[in-house]
N, CA, C and O atoms as a GROMACS GRO file, in nm:
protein
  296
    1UNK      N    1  -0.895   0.053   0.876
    1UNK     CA    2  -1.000   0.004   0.790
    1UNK      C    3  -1.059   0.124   0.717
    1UNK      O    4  -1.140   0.203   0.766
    2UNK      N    5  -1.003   0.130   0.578
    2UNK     CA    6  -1.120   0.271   0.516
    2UNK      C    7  -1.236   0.214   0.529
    2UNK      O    8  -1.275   0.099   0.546
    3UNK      N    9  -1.300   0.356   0.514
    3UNK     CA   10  -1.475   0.368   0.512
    3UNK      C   11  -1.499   0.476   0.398
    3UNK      O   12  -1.422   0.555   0.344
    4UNK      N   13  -1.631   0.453   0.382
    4UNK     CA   14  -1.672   0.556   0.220
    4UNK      C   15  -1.850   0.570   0.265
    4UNK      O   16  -1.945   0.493   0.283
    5UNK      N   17  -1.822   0.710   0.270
    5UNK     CA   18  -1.973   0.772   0.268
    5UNK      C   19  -2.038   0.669   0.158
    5UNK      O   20  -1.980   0.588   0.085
    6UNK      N   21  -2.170   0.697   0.171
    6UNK     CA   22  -2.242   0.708   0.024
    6UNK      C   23  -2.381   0.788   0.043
    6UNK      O   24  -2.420   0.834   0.150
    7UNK      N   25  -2.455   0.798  -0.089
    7UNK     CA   26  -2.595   0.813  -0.059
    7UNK      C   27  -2.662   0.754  -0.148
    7UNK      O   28  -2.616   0.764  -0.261
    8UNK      N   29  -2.781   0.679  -0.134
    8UNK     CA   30  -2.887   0.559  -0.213
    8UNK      C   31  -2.947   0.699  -0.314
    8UNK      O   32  -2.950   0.810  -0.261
    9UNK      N   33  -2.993   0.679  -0.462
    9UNK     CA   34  -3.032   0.674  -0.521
    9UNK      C   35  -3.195   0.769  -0.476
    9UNK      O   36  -3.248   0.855  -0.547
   10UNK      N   37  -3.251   0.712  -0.326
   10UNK     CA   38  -3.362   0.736  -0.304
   10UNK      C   39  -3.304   0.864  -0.158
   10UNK      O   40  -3.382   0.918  -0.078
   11UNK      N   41  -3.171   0.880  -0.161
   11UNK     CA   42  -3.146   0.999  -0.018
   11UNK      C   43  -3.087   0.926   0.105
   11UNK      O   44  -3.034   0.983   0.200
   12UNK      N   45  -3.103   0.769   0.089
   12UNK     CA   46  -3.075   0.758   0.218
   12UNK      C   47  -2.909   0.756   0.208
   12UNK      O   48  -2.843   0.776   0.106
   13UNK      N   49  -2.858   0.725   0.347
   13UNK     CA   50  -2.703   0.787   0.324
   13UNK      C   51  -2.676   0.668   0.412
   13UNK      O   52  -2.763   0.603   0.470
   14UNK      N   53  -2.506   0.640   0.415
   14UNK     CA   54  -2.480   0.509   0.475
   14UNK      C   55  -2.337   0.491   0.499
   14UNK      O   56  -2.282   0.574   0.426
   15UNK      N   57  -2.244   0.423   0.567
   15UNK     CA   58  -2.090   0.435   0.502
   15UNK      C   59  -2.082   0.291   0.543
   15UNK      O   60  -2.135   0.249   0.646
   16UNK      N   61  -2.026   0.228   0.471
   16UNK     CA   62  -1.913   0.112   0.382
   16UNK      C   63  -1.803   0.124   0.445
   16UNK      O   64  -1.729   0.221   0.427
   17UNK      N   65  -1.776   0.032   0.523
   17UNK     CA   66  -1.616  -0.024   0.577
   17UNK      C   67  -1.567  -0.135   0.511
   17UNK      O   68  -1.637  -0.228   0.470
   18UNK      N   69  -1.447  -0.127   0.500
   18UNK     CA   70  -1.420  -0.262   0.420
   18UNK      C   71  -1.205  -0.310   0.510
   18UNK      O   72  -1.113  -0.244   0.557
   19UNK      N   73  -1.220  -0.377   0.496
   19UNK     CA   74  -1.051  -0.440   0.548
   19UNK      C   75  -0.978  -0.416   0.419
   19UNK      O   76  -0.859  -0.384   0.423
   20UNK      N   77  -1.046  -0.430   0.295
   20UNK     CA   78  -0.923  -0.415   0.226
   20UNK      C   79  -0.854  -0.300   0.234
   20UNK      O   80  -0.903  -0.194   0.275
   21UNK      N   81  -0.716  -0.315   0.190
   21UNK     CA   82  -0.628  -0.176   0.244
   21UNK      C   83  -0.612  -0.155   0.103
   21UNK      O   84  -0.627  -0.238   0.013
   22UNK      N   85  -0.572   0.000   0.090
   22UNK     CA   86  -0.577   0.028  -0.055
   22UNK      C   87  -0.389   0.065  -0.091
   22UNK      O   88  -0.300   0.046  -0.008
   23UNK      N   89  -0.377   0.094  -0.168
   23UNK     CA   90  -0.244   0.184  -0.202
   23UNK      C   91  -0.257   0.324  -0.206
   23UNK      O   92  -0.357   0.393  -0.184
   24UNK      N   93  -0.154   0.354  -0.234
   24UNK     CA   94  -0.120   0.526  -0.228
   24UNK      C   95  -0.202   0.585  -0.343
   24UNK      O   96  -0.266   0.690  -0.348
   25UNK      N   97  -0.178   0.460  -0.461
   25UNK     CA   98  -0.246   0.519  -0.608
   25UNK      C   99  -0.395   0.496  -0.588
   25UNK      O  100  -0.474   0.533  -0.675
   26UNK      N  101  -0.440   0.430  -0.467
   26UNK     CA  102  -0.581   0.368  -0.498
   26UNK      C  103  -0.627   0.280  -0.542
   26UNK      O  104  -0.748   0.270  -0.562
   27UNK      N  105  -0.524   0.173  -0.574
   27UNK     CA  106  -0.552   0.033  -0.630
   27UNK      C  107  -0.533  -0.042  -0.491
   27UNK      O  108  -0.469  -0.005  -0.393
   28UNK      N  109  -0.598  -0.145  -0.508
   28UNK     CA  110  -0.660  -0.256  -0.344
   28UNK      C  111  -0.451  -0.295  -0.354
   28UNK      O  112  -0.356  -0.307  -0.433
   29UNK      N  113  -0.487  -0.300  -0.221
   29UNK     CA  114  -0.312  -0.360  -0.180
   29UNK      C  115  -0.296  -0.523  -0.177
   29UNK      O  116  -0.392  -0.576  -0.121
   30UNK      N  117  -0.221  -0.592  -0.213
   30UNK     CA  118  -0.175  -0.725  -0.232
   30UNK      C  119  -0.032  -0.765  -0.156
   30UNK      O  120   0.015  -0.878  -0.166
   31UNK      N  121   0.012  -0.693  -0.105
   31UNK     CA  122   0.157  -0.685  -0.042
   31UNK      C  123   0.201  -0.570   0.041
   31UNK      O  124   0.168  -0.453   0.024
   32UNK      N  125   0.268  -0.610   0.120
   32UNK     CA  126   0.302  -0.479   0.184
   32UNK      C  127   0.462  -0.458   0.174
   32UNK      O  128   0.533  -0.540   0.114
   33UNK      N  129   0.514  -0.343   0.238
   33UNK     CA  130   0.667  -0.303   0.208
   33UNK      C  131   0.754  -0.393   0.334
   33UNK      O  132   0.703  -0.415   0.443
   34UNK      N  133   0.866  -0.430   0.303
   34UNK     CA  134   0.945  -0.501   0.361
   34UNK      C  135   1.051  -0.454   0.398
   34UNK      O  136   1.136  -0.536   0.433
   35UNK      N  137   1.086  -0.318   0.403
   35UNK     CA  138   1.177  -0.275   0.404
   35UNK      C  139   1.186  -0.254   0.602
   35UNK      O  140   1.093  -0.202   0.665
   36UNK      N  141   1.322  -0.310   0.671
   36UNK     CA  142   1.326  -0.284   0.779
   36UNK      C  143   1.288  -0.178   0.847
   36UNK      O  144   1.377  -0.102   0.808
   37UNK      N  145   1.230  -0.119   0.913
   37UNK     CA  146   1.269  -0.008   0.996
   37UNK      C  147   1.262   0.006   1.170
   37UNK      O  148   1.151  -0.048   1.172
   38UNK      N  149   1.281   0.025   1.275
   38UNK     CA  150   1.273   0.024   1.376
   38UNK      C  151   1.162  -0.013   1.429
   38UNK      O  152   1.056   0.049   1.429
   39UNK      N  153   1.196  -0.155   1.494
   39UNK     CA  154   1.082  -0.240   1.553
   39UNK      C  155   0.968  -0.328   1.439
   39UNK      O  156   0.855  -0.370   1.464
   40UNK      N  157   1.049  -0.338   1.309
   40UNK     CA  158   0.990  -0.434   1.235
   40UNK      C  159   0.991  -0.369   1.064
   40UNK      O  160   1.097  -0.324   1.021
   41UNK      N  161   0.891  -0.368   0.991
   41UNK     CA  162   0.903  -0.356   0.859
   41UNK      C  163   0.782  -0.242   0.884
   41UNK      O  164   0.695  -0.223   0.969
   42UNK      N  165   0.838  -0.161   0.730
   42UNK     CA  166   0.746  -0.051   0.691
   42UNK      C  167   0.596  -0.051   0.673
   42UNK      O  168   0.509   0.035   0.685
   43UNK      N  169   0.597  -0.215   0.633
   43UNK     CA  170   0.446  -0.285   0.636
   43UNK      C  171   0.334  -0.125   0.528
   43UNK      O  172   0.216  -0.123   0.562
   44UNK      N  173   0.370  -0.026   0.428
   44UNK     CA  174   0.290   0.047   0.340
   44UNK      C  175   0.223  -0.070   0.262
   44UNK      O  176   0.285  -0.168   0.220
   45UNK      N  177   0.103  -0.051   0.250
   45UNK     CA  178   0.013  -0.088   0.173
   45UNK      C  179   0.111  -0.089   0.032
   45UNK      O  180   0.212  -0.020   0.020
   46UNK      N  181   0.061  -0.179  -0.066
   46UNK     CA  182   0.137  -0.206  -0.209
   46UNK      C  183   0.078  -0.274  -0.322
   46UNK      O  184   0.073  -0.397  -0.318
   47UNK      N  185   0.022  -0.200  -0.440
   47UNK     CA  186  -0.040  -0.276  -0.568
   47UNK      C  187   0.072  -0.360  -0.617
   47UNK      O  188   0.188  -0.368  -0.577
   48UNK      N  189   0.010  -0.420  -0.712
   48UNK     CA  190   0.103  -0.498  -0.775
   48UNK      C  191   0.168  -0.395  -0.895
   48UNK      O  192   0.276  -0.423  -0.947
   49UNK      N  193   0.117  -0.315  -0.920
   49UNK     CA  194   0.223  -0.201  -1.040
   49UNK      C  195   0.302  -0.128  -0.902
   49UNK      O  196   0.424  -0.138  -0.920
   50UNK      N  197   0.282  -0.084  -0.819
   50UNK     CA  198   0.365   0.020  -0.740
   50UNK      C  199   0.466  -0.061  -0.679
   50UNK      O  200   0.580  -0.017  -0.693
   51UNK      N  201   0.452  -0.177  -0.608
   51UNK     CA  202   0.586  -0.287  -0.588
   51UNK      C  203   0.699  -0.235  -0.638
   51UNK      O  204   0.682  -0.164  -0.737
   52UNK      N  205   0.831  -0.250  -0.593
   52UNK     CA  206   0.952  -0.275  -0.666
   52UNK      C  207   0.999  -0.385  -0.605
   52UNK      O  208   0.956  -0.383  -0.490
   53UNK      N  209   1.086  -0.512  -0.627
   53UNK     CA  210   1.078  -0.620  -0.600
   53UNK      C  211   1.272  -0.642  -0.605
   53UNK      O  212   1.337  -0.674  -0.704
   54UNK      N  213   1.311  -0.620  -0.507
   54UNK     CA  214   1.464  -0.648  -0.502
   54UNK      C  215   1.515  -0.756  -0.493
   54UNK      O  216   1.633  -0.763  -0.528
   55UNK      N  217   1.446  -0.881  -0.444
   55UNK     CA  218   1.513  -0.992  -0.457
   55UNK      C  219   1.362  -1.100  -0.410
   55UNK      O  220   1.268  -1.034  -0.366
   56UNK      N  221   1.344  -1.226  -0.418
   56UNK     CA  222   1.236  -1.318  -0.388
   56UNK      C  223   1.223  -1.250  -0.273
   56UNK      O  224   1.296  -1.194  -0.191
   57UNK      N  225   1.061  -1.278  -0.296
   57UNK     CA  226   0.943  -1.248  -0.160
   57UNK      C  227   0.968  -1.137  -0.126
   57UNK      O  228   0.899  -1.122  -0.025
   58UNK      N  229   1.048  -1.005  -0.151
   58UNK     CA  230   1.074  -0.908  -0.103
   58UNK      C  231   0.991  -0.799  -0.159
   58UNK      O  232   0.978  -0.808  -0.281
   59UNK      N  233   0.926  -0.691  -0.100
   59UNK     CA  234   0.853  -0.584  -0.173
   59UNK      C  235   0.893  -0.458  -0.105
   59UNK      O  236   0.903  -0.447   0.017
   60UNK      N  237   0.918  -0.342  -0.209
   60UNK     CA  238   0.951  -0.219  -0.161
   60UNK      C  239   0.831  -0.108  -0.165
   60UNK      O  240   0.725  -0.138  -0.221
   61UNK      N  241   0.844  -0.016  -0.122
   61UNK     CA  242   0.720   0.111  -0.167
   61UNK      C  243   0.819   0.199  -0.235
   61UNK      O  244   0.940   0.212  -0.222
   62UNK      N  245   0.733   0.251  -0.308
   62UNK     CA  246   0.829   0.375  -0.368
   62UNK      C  247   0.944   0.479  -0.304
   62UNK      O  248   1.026   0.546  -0.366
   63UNK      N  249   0.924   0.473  -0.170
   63UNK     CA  250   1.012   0.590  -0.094
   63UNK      C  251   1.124   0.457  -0.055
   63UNK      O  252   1.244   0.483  -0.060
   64UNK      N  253   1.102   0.388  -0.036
   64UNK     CA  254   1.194   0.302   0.023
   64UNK      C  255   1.277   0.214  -0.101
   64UNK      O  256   1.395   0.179  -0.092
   65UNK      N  257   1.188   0.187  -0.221
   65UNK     CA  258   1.285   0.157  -0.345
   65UNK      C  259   1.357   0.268  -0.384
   65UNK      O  260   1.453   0.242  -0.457
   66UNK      N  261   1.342   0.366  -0.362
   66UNK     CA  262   1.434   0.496  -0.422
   66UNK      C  263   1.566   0.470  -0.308
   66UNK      O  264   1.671   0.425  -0.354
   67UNK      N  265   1.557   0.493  -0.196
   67UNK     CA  266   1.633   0.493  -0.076
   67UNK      C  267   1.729   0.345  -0.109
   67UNK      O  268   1.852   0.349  -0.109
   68UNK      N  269   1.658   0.227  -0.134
   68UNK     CA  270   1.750   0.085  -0.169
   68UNK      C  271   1.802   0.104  -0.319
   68UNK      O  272   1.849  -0.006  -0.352
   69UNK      N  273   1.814   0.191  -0.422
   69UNK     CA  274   1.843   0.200  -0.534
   69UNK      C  275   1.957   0.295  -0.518
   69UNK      O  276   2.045   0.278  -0.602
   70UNK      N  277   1.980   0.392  -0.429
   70UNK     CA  278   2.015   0.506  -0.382
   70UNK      C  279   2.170   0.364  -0.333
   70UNK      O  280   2.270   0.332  -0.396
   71UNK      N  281   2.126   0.327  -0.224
   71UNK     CA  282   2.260   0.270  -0.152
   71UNK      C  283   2.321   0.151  -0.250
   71UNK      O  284   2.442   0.138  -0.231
   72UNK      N  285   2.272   0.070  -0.342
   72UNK     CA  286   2.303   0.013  -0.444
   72UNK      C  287   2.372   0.064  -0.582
   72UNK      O  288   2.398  -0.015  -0.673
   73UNK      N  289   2.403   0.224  -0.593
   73UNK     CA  290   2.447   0.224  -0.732
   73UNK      C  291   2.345   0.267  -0.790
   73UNK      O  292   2.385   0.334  -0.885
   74UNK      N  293   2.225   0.267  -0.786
   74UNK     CA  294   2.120   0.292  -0.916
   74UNK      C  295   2.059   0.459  -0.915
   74UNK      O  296   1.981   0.497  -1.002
   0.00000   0.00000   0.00000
């Protein structure tokens, strides 16, 4: 769960938890990576621009679309 300092306007100070999970770039995550790995999926946080999308319902992260582009030819 990130958390984020802050401080009020008037000094006081406080931190903010939130569930949403973010991405690598910092945009809120909508998907996570699907790519197998030992004992289940990579499950990385994933925006909708950072996605790469190999076939329905499927989502990659960037290290792992390079790696499936890699064994495909691309």
């Amino acid at each position: 769960m990130p958390c984020t300092p802050f401080t009020t306007p008037e000094g006081g100070r406080g931190i903010i938890c939130s569930r949403t999970q973010r991405c690598k770039c910092g945009r809120r995550s909508t998907k996570l990576c699907d790519w197998k790995v030992p004992g289940g999926t990579c499950d990385a946080p994933l925006c909708e621009r950072c996605t790469t999308v190999p076939a329905p319902e499927k989502d990659l992260c960037p290290k792992h679309a390079a790696e499936w582009a890699k064994r495909n030819g691309g």
